[in-house]
N, C-alpha and C positions, 0 to 999 in steps of 0.2 A: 706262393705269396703273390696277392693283386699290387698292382704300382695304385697308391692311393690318386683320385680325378682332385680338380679343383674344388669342386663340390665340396667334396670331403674335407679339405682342409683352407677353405676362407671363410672369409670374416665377413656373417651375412651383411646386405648392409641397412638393415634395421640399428646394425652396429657401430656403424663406421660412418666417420662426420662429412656429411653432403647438403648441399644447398641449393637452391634457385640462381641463376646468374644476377640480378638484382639486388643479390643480398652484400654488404659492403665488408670491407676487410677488417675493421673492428669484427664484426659478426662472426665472420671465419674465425678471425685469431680467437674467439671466446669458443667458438663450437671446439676447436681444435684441442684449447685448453683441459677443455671439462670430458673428453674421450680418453679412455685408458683402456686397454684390455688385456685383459687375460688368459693367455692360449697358453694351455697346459701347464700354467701354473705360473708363467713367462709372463709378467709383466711390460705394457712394452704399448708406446703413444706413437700416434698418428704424425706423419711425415705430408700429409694430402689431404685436401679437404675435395671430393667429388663436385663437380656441379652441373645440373642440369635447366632446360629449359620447362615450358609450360607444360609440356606434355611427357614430360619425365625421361624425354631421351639426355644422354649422356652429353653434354658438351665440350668438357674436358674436363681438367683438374689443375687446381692450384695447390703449389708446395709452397712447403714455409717460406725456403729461398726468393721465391716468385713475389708471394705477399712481402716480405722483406722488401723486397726489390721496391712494390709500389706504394711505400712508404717513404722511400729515398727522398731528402730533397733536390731537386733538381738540379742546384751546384753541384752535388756528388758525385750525378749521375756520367757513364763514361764519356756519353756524348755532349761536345762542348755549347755552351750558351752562347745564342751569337745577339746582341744589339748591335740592329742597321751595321751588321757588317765584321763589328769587331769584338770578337772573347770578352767574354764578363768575368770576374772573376767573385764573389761571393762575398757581398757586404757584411762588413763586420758585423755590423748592428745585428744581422741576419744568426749571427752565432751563437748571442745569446742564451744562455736556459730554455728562458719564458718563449723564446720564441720562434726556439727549435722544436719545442712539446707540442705549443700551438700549431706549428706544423705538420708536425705528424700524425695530430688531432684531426685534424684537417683530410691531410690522405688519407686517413683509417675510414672517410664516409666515400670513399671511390667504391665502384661496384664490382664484385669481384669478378667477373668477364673483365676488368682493365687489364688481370694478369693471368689471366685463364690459359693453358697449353693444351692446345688439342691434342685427344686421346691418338697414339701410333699404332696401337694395336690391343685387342680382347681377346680373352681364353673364353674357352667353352664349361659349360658347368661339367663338364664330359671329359674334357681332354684330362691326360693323366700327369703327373710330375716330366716325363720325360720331353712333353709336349710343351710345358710349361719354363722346362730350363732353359728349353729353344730357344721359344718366343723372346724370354728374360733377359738372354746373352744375344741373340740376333738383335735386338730390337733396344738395346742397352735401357731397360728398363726396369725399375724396382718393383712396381705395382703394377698388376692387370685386372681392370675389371672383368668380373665374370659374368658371363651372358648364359639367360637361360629363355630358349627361343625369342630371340631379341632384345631380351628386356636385360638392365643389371640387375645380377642378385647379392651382387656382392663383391669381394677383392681377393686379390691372392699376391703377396707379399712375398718378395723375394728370404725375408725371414722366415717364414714359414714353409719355403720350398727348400729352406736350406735345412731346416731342421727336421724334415724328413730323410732328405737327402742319408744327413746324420745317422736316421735310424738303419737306414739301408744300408750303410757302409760299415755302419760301428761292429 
């Protein structure tokens, strides 16, 4: 029996929701929305939206968590607000409904490079599951895009490394 490659088992990304760094977190969070897939019958949504520059190389990626994050209003945020010197603490008025939405309205048009992580590491369209768990547990990472002579072709999902895994073991 062959150890099935990345290749084999990701998610081309004709597939999988990626964007331009220019494009803004409302955008992602709607690309993100409208992507589902279906691998092997496993339904199962996107955790990362890819993003790339002009000439299509990889920049990094944004997670939900990340976007979240740059949504935050700024009182939330861990690090503290200082005026001329001293803590602010977050005007009532400020708590409002109308104008907490507004807010968040508001960060949804930041560009999503404001919360972008660059990539730690890539699989090969080549490398094979064992190469892959490596990476995944060395590199504490869920997703790797897949590179085929440079280029991404796609992702490979620590869900889908596990459910071969599954098949090997079972």
């Amino acid at each position: 029996m062959k150890l099935k490659t990345a290749g084999e088992m990701m998610i081309p990304l004709d597939r999988y929701p990626h964007m331009p760094y220019w494009f803004t977190l409302r955008q992602a969070i709607a690309e993100m929305q409208q992507s589902e897939f279906d691998i092997g019958g496993r339904k199962s949504l996107p955790r990362v939206v890819l993003v790339f520059n002009e000439e299509y190389q990889l920049l990094g990626i944004a997670r939900r968590r990340d976007i979240l994050r740059g949504l935050e209003p700024t009182y939330l945020s861990k690090a503290p607000m200082h005026t001329h010197g001293e803590e602010q603490s977050p005007n009532p008025a400020e708590l409002s409904f109308d104008r907490l939405v507004a807010g968040v309205r508001e960060r949804a048009e930041r560009p999503i490079q404001d919360v972008l992580v660059p990539i730690q590491v890539t699989a090969d369209v080549d490398d094979n599951i064992m190469v892959l768990i490596n990476l995944m547990v060395d590199h504490n990472v869920h997703l790797l895009p897949v590179l085929k002579e440079g280029s991404v072709v796609g992702v490979i999902r620590t869900v889908e490394v596990f459910h071969e895994v599954g098949e090997l073991v079972g």
